[in-house]
C-alpha positions as CSV (number, residue, x, y, z in Angstrom):
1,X,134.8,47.2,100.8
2,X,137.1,49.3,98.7
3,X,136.8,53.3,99.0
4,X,135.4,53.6,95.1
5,X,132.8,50.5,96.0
6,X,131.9,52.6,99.1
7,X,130.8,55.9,97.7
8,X,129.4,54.8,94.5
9,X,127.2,52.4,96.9
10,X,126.3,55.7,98.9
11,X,125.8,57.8,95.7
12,X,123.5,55.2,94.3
13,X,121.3,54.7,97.2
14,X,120.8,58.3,97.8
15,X,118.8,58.5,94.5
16,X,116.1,56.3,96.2
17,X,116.5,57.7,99.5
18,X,118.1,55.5,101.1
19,X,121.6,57.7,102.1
20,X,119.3,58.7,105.8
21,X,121.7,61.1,108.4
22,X,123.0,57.3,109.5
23,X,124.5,56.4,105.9
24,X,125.8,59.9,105.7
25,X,127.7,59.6,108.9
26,X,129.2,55.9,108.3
27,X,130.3,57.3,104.5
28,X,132.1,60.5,106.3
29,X,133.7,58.0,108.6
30,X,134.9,55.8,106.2
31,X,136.2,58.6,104.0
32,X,137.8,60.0,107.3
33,X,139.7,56.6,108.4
34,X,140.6,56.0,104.3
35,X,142.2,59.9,104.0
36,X,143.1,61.2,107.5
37,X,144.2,57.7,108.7
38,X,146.2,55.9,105.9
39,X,147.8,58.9,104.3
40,X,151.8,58.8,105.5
41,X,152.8,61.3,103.1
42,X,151.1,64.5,104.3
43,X,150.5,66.2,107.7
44,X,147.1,65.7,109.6
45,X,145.8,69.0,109.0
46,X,146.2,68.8,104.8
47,X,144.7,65.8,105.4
48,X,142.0,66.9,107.0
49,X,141.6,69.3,104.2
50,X,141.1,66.7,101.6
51,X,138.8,64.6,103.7
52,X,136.1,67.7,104.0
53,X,136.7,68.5,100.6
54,X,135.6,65.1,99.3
55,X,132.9,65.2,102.0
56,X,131.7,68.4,101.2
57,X,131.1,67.3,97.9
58,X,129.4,63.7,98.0
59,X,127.3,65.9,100.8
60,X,126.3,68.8,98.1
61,X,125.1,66.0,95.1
62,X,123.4,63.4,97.8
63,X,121.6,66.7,99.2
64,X,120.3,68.2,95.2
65,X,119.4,64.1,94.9
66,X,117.4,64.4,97.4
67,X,115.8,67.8,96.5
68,X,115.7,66.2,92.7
69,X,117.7,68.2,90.9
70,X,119.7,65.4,89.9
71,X,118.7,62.9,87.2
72,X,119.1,58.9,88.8
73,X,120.5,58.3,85.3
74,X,123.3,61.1,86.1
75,X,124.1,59.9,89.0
76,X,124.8,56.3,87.9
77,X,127.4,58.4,85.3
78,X,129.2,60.4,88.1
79,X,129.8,57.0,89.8
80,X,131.0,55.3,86.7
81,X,133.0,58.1,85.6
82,X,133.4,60.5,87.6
83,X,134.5,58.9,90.7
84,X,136.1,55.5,89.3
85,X,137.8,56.9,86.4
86,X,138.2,60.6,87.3
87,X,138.8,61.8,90.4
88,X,140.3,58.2,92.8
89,X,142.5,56.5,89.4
90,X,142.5,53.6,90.9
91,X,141.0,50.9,87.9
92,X,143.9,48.7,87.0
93,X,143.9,49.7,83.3
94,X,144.4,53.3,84.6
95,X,147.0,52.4,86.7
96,X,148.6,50.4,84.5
97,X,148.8,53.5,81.7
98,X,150.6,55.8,84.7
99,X,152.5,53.0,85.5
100,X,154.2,53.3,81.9
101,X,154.3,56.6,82.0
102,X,156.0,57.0,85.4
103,X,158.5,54.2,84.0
104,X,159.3,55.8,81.1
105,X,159.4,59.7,82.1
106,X,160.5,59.6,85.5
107,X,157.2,61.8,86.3
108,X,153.4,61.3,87.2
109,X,151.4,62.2,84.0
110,X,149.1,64.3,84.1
111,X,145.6,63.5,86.0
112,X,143.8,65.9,83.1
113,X,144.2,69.0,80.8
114,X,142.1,72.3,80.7
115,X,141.2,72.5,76.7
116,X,140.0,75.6,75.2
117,X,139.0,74.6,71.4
118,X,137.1,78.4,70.8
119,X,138.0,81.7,71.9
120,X,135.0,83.1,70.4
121,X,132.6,84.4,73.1
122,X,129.1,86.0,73.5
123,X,130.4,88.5,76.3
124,X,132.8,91.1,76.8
125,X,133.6,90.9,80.5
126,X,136.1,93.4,82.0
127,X,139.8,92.1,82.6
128,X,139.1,88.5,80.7
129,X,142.0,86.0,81.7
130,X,141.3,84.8,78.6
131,X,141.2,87.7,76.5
132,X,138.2,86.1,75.0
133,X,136.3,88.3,72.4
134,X,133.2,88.5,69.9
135,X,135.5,89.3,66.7
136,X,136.1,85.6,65.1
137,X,138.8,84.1,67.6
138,X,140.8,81.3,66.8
139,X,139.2,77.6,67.0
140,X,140.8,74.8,66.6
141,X,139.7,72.2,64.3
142,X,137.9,69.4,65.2
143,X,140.3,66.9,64.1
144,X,142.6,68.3,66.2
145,X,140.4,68.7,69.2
146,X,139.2,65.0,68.6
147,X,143.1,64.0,68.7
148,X,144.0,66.0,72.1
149,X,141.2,64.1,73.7
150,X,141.9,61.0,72.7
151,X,146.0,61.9,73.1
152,X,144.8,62.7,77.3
153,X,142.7,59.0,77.4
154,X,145.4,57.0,76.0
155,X,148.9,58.6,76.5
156,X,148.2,60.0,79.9
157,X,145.6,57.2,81.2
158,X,143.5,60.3,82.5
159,X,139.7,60.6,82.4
160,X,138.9,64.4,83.2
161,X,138.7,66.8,81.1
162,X,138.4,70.9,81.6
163,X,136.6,72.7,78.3
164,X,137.2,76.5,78.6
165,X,136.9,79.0,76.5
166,X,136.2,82.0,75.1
167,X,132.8,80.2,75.5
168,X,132.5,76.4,75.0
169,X,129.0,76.6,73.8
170,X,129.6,78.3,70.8
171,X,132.4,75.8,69.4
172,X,131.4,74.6,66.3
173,X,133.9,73.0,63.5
174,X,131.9,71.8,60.4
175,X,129.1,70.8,62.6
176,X,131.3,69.4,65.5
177,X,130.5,70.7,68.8
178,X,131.5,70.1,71.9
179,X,128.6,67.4,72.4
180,X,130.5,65.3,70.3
181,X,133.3,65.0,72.4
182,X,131.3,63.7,75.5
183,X,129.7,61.3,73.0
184,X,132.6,59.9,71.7
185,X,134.5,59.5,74.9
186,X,131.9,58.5,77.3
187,X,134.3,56.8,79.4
188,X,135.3,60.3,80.4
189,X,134.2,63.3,82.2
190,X,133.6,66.6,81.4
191,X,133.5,69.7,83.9
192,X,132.8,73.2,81.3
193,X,133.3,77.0,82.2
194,X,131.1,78.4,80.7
195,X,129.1,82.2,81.0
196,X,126.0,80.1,81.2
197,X,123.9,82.2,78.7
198,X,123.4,79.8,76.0
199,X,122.3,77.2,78.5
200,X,118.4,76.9,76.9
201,X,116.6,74.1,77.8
202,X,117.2,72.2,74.5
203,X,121.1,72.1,75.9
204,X,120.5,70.9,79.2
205,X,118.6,68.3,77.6
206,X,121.8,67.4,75.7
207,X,123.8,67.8,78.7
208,X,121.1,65.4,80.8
209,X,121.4,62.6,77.9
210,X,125.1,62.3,77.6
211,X,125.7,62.1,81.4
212,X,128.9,62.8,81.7
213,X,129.9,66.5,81.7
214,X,128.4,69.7,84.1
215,X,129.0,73.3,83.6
216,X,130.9,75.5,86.2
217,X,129.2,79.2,85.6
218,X,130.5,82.2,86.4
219,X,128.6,84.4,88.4
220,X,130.6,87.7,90.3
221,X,128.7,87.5,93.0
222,X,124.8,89.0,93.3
223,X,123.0,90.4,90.3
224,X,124.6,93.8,90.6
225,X,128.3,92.3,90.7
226,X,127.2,89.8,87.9
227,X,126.2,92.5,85.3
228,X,128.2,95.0,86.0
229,X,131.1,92.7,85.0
230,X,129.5,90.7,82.2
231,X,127.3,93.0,81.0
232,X,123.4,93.7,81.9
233,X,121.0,91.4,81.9
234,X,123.9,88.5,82.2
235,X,122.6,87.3,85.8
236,X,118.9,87.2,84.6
237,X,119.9,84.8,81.7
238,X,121.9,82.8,84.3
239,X,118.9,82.0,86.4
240,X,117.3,80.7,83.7
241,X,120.4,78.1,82.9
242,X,119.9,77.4,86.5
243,X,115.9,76.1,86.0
244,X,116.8,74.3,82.8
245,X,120.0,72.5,84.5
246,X,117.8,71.2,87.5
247,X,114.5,70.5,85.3
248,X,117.1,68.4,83.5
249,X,118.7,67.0,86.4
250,X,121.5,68.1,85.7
251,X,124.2,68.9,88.5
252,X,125.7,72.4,88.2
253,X,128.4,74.8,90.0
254,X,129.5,77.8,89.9
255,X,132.8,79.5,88.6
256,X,133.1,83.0,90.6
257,X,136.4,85.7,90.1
258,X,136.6,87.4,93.4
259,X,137.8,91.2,92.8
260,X,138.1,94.1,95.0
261,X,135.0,95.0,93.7
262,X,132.8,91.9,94.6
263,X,135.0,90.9,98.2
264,X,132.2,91.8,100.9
265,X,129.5,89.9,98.5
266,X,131.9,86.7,99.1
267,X,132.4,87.3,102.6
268,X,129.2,87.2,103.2
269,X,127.0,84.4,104.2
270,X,124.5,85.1,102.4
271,X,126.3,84.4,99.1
272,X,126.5,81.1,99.7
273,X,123.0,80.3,100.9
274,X,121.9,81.6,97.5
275,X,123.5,79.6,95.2
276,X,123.9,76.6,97.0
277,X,120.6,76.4,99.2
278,X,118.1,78.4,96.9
279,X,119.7,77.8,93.7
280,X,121.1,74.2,94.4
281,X,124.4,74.4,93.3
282,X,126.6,71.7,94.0
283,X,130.2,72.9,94.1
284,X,132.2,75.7,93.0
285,X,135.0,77.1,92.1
286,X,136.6,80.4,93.0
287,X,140.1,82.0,91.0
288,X,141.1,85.5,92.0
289,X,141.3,87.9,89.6
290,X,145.0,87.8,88.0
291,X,146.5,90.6,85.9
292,X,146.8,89.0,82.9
293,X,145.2,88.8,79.7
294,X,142.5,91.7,78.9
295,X,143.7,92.9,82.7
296,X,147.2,93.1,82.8
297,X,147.1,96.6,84.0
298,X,143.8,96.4,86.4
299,X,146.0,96.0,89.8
300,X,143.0,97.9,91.0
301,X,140.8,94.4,90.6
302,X,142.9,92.1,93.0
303,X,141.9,91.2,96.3
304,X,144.2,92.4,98.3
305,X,146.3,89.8,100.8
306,X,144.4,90.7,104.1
307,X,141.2,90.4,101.9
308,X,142.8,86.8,100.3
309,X,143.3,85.4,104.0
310,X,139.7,86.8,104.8
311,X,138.6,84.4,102.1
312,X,140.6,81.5,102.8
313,X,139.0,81.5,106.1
314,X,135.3,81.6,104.9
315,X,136.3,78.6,102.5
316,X,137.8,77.0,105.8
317,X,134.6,77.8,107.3
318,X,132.1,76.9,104.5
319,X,134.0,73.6,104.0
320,X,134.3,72.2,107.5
321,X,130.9,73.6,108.7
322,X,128.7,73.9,106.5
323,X,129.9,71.2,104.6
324,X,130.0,73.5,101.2
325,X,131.7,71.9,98.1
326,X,134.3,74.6,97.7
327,X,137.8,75.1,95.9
328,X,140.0,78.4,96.0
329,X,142.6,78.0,93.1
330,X,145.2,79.8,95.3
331,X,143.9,79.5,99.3
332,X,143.0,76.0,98.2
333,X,146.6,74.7,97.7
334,X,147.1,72.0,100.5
335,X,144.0,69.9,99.0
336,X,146.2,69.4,95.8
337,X,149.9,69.6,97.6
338,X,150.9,72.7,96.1
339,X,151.4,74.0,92.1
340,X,149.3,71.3,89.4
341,X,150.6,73.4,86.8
342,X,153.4,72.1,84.4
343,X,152.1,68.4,83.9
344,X,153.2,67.1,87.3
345,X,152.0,66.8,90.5
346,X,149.4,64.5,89.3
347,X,148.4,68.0,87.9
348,X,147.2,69.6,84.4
349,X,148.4,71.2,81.2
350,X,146.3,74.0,79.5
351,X,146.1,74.5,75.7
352,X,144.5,77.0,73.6
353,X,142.2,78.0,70.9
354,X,145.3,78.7,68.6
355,X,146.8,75.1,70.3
356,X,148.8,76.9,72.4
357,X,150.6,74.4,75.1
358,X,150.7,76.2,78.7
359,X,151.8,75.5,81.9
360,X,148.6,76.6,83.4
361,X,145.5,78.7,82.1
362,X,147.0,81.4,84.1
363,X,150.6,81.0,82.8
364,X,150.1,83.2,79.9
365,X,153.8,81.8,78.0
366,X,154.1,78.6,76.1
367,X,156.9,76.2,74.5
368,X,155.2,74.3,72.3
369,X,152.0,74.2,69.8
370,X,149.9,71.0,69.5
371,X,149.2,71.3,66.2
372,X,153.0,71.8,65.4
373,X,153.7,68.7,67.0
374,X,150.7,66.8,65.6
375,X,152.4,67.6,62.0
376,X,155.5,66.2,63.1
377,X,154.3,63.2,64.6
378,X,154.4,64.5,67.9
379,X,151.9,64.4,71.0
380,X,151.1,66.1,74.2
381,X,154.0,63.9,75.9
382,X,156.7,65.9,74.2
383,X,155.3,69.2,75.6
384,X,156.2,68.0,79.1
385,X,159.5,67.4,78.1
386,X,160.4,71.1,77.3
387,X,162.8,73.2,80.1
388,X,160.2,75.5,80.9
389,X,158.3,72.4,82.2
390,X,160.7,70.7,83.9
391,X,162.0,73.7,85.5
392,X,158.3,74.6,86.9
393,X,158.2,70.7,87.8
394,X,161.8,70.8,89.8
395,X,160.6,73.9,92.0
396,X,156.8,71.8,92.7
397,X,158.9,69.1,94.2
398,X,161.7,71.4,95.9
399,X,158.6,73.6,97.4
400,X,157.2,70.7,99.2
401,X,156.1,68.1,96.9
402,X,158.8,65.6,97.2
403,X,159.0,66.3,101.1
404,X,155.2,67.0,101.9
405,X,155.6,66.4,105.4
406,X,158.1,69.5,105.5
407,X,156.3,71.2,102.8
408,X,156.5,75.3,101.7
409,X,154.0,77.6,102.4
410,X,150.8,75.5,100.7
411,X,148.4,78.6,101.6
412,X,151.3,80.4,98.8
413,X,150.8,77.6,95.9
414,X,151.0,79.2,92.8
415,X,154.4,79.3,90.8
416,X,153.1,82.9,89.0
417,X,150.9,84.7,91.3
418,X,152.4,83.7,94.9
419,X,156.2,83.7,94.0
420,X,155.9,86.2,90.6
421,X,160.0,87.0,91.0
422,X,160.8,83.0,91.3
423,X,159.1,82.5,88.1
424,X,160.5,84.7,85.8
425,X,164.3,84.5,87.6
426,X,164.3,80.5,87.4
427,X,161.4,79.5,85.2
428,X,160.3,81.1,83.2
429,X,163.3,80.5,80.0
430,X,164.3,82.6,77.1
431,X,162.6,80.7,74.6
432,X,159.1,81.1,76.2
433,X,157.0,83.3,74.1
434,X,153.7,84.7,75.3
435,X,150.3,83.6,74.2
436,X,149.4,87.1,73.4
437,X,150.1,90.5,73.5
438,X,149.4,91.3,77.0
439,X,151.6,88.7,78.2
440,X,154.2,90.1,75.7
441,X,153.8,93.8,77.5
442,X,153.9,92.3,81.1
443,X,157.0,89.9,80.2
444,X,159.9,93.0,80.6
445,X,158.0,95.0,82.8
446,X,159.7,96.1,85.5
447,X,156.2,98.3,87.5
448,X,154.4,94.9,86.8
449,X,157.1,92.7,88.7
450,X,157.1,95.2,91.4
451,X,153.5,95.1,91.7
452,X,153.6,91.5,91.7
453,X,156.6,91.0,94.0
454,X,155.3,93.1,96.5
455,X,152.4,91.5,97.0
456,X,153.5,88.1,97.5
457,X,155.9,89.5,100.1
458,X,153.2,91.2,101.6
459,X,151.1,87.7,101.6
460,X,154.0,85.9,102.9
461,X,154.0,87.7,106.2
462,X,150.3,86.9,106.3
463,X,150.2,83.4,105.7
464,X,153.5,82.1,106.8
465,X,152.2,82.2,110.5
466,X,149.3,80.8,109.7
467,X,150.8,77.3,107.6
468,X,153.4,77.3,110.4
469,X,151.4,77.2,112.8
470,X,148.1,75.4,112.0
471,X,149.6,72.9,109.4
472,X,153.6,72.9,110.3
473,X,152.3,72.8,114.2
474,X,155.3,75.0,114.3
475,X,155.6,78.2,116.6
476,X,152.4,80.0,118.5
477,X,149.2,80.7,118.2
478,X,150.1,84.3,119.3
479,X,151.8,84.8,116.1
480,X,148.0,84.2,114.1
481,X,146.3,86.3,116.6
482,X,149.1,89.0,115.6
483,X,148.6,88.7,112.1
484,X,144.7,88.8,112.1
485,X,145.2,91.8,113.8
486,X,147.1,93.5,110.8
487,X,143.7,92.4,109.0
């Protein structure tokens, strides 16, 4: 049996009970002899790291089958979709399409795109990446969302996509919403940030009958974290998204920003319990906050680099022990092999509510516009093709990507936050322009590079020991014991 006919057996089964604490160890072992064993590209530990990861996460949905959170109906869609076509790649017609691609551009397309088709928002939370806001933002028109969609199924044989926002609920083009995306492409999957406060009943509903999307929402940790950023009340209205998600059986996760301000609540045990034993999440995602967007200037926000390897090692912890579904955009890095930003590395594209073509949602700088290129007969291809992108491709594959065995600093992924002086020396290129006026102000500003430079220098020392060591099985353990100690 194939690895994709192996876990959608074990997904299936555990609807009726049938995936005991035997099934469950035979489907870790099977994952661990298909990742850790046949795998010659990577070392054993990043190995290792993708095997728990994957665990971790068949683990978190078979466990909220069990408790019935979710639907049997939902769970023969994540099968389907979300395993086949998603996440593994491996149907013939979607190998085929990267086949093409590879053949024709000398570069993996892209395994999915983050798509933001509103800006608008029903919140106003400090620092916004986004800089989201309530005063009529940009949308893009559905014609043009329907055509990006359709330009990621076809052109890049990819079925995940990443709806963003501003808030993704409160899309709405002529009637369009974002329910008729998943409806149209039902071969695809869906996985939506969201605030979560327009999650009523009614839309879980919708969410339960097309199958194939589930929201990511952000939470900053406890009530008191959660409002004070979002705005009061915020966390109460989440709970209730929570009861309608699971009376719908609908699987849910949660999207949390760690700041300085909400670091001990994420350090502590008992976040996690919370949401994923009494609340019955099944994964999440955690970014750290970035200065960019609404927070360019809020250096006072970022968890600082002893607090950032603190948090790498509860992930480390909550993945291999307590077999948590978890993903740290930054600490994170080895699962995906470094950088997905710029199209490669099997990796993502993010584009705006004004079309907007990014390297990465938190690459505020941009090339092209999709609906420029739509008008010239143009598609999401000829984005990758610009210098900016190529150039952010070149340094994935020179920091370890083409030579994974002898890789960079993985636990340092990110081509803007972790090497900040890199990026804007051999990059980032003059015809770049920002995506809005913050990243215009930070673009020449010489106390923002130093703020940024010195911290990735400062993380450097932290980690390098660490990826050595543990990953590179390079040096000794003294050197860790003597960097923990710094913490």
């Amino acid at each position: 049996m194939d690895k994709l006919s192996f876990i959608r057996s074990v997904i299936k089964m555990s609807k009726s009970g049938l995936a005991n604490r035997f099934l469950i160890r035979k489907m870790d072992s099977f994952l661990y002899d298909k990742i850790v064993n046949h795998d010659p590209l990577n070392v054993e530990e990043v190995r290792i790291r993708k095997f728990q990861f994957i665990s971790s996460m068949l683990h978190m949905a078979m466990k909220n089958i069990r408790k019935g959170y979710i639907s049997p109906g939902i769970i023969e869609k994540l099968a389907e979709v979300l395993i086949e076509n998603s996440f593994f790649k491996e149907s013939a017609e979607i190998v085929n399409k990267r086949k093409i691609f590879f053949e024709e551009h000398g570069f993996q397309a892209p395994s999915f795109i983050t798509l933001s088709p509103t800006g608008n928002c029903n919140l106003s939370c400090q620092g916004c990446y986004a800089g989201s806001d309530r005063n009529g933002s940009a949308s893009l028109p559905w014609e043009t969302v329907d055509r990006i969609v359709a330009d990621v199924h076809d052109s890049f044989g990819a079925h995940f996509i990443t709806i963003s926002g501003g808030e993704p609920f409160m899309y709405n083009d002529g009637g369009h919403t974002i329910f008729d995306i998943f409806s149209k492409y039902d071969d695809m999957f869906f996985l939506i940030y969201t605030n979560g406060t327009l999650i009523s009943r009614e839309v879980a509903a919708k969410i339960a009958k097309t199958g194939n999307a589930t929201p990511a929402i952000s939470v900053e940790g406890f009530e008191k974290d959660t409002d004070e950023r979002r705005g009061p009340g915020t966390h109460s209205r989440i709970l209730r998204s929570f009861e309608n998600l699971r009376s719908e059986g609908v699987p849910f996760g949660i999207s949390v920003t760690a700041t300085s301000r909400n670091i001990d609540s994420l350090l502590g045990e008992n976040f996690y319990e919370y949401y994923f034993e009494e609340l019955g999440a099944t994964y999440m995602w955690q970014f750290q906050f970035l200065p960019i967007g609404l927070g360019n200037n809020a250096f006072n926000l970022v968890v600082n680099p002893d607090n950032r390897v603190k948090l790498y090692n509860m992930w480390e912890k909550q993945l291999s022990e307590n077999k948590r579904c978890i993903a740290d955009f930054w600490n994170s890095g080895m699962i995906t092999c470094g950088c997905i930003a710029y199209g490669g590395n099997h990796g993502y594209i993010y584009i705006n509510w004004d079309g907007n073509i990014m390297p990465c949602v938190f690459v505020p700088y941009y090339i092209d516009n999709i609906k420029d290129l739509y008008k010239k007969n143009l598609g999401l291809t000829d984005a990758l093709n610009s210098e900016f992108m190529k150039r952010g491709r070149e340094w994935q594959n020179e920091y370890g990507l083409s030579h994974q065995k002898t890789a960079g600093n993985w636990l340092m992924p990110c081509s803007f936050r972790d090497h900040y002086k890199n990026f804007v020396e051999n990059i980032l290129t003059d015809d770049a322009r920002p995506e809005n006026p913050e990243a215009a102000e930070i673009m020449n500003n010489r106390d923002y590079f130093e703020k940024m430079n010195n911290y990735d220098m400062e993380l450097k020392e932290l980690t390098e020991p660490i990826w050595k060591y543990k990953y590179m099985k390079e040096g000794a353990p003294g050197l860790i014991k003597s960097q923990i100690n710094k913490i």
